[in-house]
C-alpha positions as CSV (number, residue, x, y, z in Angstrom):
1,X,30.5,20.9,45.7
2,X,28.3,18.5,43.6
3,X,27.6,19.8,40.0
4,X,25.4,19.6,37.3
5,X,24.6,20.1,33.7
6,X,22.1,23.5,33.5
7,X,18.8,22.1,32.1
8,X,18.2,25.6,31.1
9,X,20.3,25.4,27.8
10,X,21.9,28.4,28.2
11,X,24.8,27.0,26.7
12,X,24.6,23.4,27.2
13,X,27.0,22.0,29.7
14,X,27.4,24.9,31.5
15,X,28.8,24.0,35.0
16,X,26.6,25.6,37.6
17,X,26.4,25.0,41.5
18,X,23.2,24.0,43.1
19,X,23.6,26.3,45.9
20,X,22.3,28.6,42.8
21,X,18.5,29.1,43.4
22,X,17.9,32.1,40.6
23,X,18.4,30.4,37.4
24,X,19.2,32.2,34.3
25,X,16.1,32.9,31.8
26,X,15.1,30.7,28.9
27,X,16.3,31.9,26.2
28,X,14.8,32.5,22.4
29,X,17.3,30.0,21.6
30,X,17.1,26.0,21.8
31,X,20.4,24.1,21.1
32,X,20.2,21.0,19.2
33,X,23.0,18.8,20.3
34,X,24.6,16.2,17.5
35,X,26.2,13.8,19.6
36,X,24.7,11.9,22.3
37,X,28.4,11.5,24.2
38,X,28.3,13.6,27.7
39,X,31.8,14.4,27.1
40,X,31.0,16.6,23.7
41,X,27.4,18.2,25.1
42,X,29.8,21.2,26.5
43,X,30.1,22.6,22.5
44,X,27.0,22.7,21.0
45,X,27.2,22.5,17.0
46,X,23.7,23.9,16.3
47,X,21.5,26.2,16.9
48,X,17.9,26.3,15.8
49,X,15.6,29.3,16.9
50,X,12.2,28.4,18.1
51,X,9.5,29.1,15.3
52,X,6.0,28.2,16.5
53,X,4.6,28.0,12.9
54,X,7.0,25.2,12.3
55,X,6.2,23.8,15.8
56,X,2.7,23.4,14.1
57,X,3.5,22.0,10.9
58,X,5.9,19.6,12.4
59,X,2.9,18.4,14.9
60,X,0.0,18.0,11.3
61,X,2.9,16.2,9.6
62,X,3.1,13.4,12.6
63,X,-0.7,13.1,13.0
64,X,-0.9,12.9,9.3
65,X,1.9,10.0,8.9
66,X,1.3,8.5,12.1
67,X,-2.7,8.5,11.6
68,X,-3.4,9.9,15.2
69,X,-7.0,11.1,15.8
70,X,-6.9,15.0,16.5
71,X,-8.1,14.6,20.0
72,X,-4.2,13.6,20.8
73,X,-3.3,17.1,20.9
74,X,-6.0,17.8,23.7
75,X,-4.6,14.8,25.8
76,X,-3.3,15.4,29.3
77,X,-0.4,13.1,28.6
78,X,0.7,15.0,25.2
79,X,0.5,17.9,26.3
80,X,2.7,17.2,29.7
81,X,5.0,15.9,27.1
82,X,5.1,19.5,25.0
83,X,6.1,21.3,28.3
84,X,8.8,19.2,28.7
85,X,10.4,19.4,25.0
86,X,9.4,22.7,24.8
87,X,7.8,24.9,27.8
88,X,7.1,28.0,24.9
89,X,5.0,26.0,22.3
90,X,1.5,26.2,23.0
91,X,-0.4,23.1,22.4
92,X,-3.5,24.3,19.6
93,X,-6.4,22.7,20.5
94,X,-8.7,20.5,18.0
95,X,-10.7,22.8,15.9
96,X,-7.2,24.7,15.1
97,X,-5.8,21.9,14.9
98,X,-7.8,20.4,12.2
99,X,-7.7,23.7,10.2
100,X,-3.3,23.4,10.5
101,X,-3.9,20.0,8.7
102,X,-6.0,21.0,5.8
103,X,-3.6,24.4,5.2
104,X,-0.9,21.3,5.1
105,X,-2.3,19.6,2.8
106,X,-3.3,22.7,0.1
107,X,0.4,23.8,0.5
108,X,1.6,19.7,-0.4
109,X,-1.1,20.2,-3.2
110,X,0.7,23.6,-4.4
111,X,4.1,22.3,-4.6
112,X,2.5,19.0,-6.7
113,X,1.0,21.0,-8.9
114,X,3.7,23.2,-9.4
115,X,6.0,19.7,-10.0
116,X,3.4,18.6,-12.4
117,X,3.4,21.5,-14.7
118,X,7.1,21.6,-14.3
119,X,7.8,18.4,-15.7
120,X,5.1,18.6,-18.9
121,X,4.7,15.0,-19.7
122,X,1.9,12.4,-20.0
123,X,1.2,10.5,-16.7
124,X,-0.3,7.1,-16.0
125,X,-3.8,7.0,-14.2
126,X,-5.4,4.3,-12.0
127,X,-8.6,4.3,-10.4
128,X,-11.0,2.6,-8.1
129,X,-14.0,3.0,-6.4
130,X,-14.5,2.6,-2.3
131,X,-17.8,2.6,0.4
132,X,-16.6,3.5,3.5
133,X,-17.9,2.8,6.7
134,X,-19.9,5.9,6.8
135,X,-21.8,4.5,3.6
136,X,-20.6,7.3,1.3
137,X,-18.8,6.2,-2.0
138,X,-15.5,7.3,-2.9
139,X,-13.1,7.2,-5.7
140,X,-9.1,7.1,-6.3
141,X,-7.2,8.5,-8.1
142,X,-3.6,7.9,-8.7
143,X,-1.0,9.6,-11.2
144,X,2.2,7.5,-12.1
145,X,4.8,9.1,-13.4
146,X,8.8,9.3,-14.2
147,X,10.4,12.3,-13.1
148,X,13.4,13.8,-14.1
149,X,15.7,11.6,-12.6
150,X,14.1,8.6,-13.9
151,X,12.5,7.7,-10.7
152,X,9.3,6.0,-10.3
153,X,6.4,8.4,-8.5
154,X,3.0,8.0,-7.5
155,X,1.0,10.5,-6.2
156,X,-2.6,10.2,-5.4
157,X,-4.6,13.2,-6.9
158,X,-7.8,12.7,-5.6
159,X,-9.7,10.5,-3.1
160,X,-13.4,12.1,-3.5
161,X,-16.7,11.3,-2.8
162,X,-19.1,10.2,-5.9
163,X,-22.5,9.9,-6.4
164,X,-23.0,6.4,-7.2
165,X,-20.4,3.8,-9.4
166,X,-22.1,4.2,-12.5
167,X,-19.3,4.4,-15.5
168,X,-20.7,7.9,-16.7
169,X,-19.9,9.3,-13.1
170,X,-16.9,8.0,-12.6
171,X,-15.9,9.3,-15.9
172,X,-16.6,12.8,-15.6
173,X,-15.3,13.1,-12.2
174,X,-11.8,11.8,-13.6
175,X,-12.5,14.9,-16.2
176,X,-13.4,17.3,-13.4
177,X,-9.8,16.1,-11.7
178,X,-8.0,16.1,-14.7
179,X,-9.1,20.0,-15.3
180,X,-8.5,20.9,-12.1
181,X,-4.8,20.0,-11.9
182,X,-4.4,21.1,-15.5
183,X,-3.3,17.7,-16.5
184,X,-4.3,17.2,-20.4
185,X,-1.7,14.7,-21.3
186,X,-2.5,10.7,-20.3
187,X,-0.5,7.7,-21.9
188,X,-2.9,4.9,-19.8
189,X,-5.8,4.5,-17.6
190,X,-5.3,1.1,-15.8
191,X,-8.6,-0.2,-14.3
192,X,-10.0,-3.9,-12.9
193,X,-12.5,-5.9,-14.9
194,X,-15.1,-5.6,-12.1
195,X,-17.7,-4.1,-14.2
196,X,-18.6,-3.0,-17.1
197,X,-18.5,0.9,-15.7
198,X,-14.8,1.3,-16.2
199,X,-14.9,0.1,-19.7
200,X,-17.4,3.5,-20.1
201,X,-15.2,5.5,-17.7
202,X,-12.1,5.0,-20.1
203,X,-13.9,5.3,-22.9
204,X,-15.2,9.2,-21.6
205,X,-11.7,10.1,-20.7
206,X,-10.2,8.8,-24.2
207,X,-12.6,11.2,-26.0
208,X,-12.1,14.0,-24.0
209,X,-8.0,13.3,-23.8
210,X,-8.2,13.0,-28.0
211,X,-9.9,16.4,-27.7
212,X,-7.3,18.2,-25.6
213,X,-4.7,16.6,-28.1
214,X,-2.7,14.7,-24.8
215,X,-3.3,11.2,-25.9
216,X,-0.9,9.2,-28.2
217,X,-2.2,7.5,-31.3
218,X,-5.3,8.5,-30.7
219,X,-5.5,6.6,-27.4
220,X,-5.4,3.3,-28.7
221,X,-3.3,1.4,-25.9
222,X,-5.0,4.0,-23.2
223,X,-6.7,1.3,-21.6
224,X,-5.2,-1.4,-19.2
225,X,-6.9,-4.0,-17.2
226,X,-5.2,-4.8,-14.3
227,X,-3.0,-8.0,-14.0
228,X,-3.6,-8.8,-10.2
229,X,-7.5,-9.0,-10.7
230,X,-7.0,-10.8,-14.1
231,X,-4.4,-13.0,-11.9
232,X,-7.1,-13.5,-9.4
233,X,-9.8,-14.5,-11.2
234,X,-7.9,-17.4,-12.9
235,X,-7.0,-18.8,-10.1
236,X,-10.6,-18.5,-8.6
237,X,-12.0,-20.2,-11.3
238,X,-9.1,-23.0,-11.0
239,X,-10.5,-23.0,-7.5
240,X,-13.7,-23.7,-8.4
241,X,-12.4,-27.5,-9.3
242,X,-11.6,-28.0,-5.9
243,X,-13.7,-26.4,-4.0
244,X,-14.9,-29.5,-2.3
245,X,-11.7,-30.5,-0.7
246,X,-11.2,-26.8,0.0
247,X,-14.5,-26.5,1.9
248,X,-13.6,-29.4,3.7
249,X,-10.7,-28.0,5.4
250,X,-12.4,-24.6,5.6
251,X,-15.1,-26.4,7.5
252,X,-12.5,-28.2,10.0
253,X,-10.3,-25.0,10.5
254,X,-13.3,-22.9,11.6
255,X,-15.0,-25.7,13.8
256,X,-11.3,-26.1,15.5
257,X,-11.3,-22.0,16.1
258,X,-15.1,-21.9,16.8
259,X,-14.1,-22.8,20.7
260,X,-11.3,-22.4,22.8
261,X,-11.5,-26.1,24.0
262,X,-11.8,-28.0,20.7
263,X,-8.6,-25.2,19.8
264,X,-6.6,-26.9,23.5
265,X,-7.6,-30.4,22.1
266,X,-6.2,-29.9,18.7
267,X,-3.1,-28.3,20.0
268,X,-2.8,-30.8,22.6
269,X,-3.7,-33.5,19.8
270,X,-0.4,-32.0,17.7
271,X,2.1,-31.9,20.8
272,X,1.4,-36.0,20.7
273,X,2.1,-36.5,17.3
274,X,5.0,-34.1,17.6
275,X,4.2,-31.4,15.4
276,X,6.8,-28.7,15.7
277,X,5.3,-25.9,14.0
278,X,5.3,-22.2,16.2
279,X,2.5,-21.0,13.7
280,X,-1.5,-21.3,14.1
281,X,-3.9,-22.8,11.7
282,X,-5.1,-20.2,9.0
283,X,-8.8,-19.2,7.5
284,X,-8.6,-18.7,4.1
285,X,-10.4,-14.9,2.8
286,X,-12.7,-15.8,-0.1
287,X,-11.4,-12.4,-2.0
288,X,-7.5,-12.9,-1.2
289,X,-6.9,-16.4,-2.9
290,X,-3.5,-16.6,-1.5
291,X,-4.7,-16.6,1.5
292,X,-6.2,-20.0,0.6
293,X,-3.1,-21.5,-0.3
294,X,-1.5,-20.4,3.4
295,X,-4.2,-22.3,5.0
296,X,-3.8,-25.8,2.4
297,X,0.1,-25.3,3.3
298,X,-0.9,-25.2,7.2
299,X,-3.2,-27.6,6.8
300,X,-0.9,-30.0,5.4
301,X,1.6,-29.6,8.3
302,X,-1.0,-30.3,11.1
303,X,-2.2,-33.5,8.6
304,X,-2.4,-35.7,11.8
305,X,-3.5,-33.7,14.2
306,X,-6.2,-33.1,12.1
307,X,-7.0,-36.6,11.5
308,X,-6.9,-37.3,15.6
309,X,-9.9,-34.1,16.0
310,X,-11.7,-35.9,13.1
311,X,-11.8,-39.2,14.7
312,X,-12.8,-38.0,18.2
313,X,-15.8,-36.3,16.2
314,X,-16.6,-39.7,14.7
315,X,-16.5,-41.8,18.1
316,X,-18.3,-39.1,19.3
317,X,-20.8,-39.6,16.9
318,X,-20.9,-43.2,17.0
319,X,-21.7,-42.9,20.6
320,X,-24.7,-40.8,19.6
321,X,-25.7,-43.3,17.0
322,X,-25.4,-46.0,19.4
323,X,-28.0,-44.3,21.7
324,X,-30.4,-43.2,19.5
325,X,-30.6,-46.5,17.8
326,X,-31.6,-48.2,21.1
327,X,-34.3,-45.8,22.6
328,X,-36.0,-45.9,19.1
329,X,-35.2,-49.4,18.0
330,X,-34.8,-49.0,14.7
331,X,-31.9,-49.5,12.3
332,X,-30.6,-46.4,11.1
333,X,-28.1,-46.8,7.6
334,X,-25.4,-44.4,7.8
335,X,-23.7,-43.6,4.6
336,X,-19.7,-42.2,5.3
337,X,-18.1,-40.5,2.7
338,X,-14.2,-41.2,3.6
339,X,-12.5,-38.9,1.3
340,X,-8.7,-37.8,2.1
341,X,-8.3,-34.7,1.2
342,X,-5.0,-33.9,0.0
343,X,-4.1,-30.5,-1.4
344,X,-2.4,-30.2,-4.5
345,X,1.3,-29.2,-4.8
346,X,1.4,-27.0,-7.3
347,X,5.2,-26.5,-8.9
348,X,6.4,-23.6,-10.8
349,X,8.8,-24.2,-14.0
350,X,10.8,-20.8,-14.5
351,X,11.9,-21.0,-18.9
352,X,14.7,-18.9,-19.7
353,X,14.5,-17.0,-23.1
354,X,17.4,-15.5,-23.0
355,X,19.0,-17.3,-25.7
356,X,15.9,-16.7,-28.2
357,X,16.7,-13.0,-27.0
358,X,19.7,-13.3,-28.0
359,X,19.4,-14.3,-31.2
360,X,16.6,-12.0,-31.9
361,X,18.3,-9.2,-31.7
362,X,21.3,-10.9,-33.6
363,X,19.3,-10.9,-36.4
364,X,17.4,-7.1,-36.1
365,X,21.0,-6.0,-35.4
366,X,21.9,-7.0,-38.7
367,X,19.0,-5.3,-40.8
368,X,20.6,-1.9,-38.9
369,X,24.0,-1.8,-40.8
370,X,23.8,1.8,-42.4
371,X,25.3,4.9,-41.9
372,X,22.6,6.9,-41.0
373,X,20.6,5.6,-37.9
374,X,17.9,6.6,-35.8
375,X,17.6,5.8,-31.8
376,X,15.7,2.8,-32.7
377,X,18.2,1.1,-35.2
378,X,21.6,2.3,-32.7
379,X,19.0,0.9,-29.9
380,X,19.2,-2.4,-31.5
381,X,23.2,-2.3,-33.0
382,X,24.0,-1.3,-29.7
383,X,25.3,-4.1,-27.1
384,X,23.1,-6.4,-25.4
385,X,22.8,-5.7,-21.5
386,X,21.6,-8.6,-20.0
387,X,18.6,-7.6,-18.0
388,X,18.5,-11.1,-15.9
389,X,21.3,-9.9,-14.0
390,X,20.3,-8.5,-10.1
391,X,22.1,-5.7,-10.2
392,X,20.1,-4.6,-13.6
393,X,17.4,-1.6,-13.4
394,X,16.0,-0.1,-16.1
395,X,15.3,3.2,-15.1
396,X,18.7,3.5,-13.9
397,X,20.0,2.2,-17.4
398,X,17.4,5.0,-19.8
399,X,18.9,7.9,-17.2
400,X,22.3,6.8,-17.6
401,X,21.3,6.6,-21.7
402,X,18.6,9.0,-22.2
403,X,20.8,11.5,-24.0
404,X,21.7,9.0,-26.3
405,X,18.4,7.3,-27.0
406,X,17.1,10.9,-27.3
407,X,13.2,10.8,-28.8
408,X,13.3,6.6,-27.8
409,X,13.7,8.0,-23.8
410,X,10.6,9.3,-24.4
411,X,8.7,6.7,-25.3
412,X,10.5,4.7,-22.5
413,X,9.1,7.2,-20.0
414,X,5.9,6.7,-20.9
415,X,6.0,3.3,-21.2
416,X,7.7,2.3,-17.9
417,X,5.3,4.0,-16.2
418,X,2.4,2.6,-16.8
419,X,1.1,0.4,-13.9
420,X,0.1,-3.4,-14.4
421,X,-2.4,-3.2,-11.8
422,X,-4.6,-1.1,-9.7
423,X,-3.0,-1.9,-6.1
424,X,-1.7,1.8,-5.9
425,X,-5.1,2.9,-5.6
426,X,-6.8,0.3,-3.7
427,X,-3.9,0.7,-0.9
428,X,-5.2,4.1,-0.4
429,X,-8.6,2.7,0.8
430,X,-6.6,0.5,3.6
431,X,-5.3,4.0,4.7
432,X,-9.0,5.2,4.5
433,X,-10.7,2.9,6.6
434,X,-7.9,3.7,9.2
435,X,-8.6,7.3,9.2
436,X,-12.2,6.7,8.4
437,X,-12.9,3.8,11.1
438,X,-16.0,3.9,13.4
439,X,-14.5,6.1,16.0
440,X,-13.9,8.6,13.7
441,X,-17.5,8.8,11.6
442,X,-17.1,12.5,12.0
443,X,-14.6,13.2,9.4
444,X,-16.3,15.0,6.5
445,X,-15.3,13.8,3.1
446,X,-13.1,17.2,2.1
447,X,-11.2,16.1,5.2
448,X,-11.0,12.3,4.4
449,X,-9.0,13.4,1.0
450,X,-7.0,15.7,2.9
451,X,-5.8,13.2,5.2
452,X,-5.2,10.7,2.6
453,X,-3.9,12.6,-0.1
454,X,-1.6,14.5,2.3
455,X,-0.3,11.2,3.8
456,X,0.4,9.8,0.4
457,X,2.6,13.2,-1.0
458,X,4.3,12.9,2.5
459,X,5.8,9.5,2.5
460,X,6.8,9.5,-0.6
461,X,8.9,12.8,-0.8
């Protein structure tokens, strides 16, 4: 007789015959198998007992990371696919659902707190300010720290919604946050140079950081401007010397893309001069300058097809010329500006100062010869570790050291983990106008944070 594996569980790869029309119960049992080999299905290793408050957890957690709206748990489809993994779970609907997801996110919020106040040291803020799509302002933000074992964290604390952007408010609601996770100590507050609000923001927090007696040296070095904007707006205003040749090719890309046909003729215009380039051409984003430089490195590759869709325009408009100069008889001077555009190359030149490294600490290792030395003078008599080297990370070498370098670790922890820009918090707001996108206006704010805070503590634990 033809036989079968029981789909019931019972003890997985239990022989039965399918003459067999009562089959056993379902147990309070499900049996996880480790191997996916048929042959090793008929011993199961483990056993996990079904728990419907994990069940529930375990569903918030993928809508969370995943970024599902909650109306997936009322789908037909999803919930076909519950009675097939498990015919005992019962599928919550929306409004419980929502509430499982915000109990998730004050039980992530417990156990950061509790790390927080476990590990007692300064932290490293950033912050920036969002309008969502809803109109309602919000700001981040982020705490950067190093934990015990010497690994980089970042954890958002608080994605809220704010009055208006004004330097004052933004200041006090860092306060309000600070106080509410009990954080007093803060080494650096790294902020863009957008306004002239952040400057006033830091400034509010340094005075009220002095006054809890967290800050070091009086919170000199507390504030940070980040290096991508300061990055960014260099290279804007090196733009700004070329911006003629750049709006040139700005001004071809987007006629090219403005119609499918002219797009067939350009593509067809680069199969004849045998371009072989896969890629499409590229419109730059006035905010993201190196998306510009994509679009001048695209550009240079289709130079010729370029210069074919150029020239059809000018017969074109010769033609035109040509007619409108004979029904009206009159001469018409034409002035053409032939300018090549050419983008520049721009080439990097990489100087290695690891020689003057070298002999600067030669020379400080020599002022250290005594007896008696602290963890800054054995820091520099100690032997050089090349930090060029690939396999070199500096966390990895102050855990390893830490013991020896006792009080100099600490200053290493709080200087390591002060970020150089403000990318950590304006990530979250590309997460936010996922979660917050115009099919989901609905969200209130309280559950906005939720989703985005909860996201954040997920994927990085």
């Amino acid at each position: 007789m033809e036989k079968y594996l029981s789909p019931t569980f019972t003890q997985l790869g239990e022989i039965h015959d399918k003459s067999n029309t009562t089959p056993p119960p379902i147990p309070n049992t499900t049996f996880i198998p480790t191997t996916t080999n048929p042959m090793e299905l008929k011993s199961p290793k483990k056993e996990v007992a079904f728990n419907k408050e994990n069940c529930r957890k375990a569903l918030a957690k993928m809508v969370v990371l995943d970024e599902h709206a909650f109306k997936v748990v009322e789908g037909e489809g999803f919930k076909h696919l519950m009675k097939v993994v498990q015919p005992r779970f019962v599928v919550p609907n929306r409004m419980t659902f929502a509430r499982d997801i915000y109990q998730l996110y004050l039980d992530e919020k417990v156990k950061l707190e509790e790390e927080l106040i476990k590990m007692g040291q300064r932290v490293c803020l950033t912050t920036d300010c969002w309008t969502s799509i809803q109109q309602i302002p919000y700001m981040c933000l982020t705490a950067h720290y190093i934990n015990s074992d010497w690994c980089l964290q970042k954890r958002i604390i608080s994605f809220c919604q704010i009055p208006n952007h004004k330097g004052d408010t933004i200041g006090k609601m860092i306060e309000s946050c600070l106080l509410s996770w009990g954080i007093e100590k803060v080494f650096a507050v790294t902020v863009d140079n957008a306004s002239a609000a952040n400057d006033v923001a830091v400034s509010l927090v340094k005075r009220r950081v002095n006054a809890w007696k967290g800050s070091v040296l009086d919170g000199d070095f507390m504030h940070f401007r980040c290096c991508a904007h300061i990055v960014n707006l260099i290279v804007n205003e090196g733009l700004k010397y070329l911006h003629d040749s750049i709006a040139v090719i700005c001004n071809v890309v987007r006629y090219i893309w403005s119609s499918p046909a002219r797009l067939g003729n350009f593509k067809a215009c680069a199969e004849r001069e045998k371009i072989d380039y896969k890629g499409g051409l590229i419109l730059d984003v006035p905010t993201r300058w190196n998306s510009t430089f994509m679009m001048l490195d695209v550009a240079i590759i289709f130079e010729k097809a370029f210069f074919k869709i150029v020239l059809k325009v000018e017969q074109t408009l010769q033609r035109l010329y040509t007619c409108y100069s004979m029904e009206n008889k009159s001469k018409i001077e034409s002035e053409k500006d032939n300018s090549s555009v050419s983008p520049p190359k721009s080439e990097i030149k990489h100087i290695h100062k690891r020689k003057l490294l070298s002999l600067y600490l030669q020379q400080e290792v020599t002022k250290c010869l005594s007896e008696k030395m602290n963890d800054i003078e054995r820091y520099l008599r100690d032997e050089i570790v090349d930090p060029m080297t690939s396999s070199f990370d500096i966390l990895t070498w102050w855990k390893d050291n830490a013991r020896r370098y006792n009080d100099l670790s600490l200053i290493a922890r709080d200087i390591l983990d002060i970020p150089i820009s403000t990318v950590a918090s304006e990530s979250a707001f590309s997460t936010s106008g996922r979660i917050s996108d115009s099919f989901r206006r609905s969200l209130s704010p309280n559950m906005v944070e939720a989703l985005v805070s909860t996201q954040n503590w997920l994927k990085d634990t």
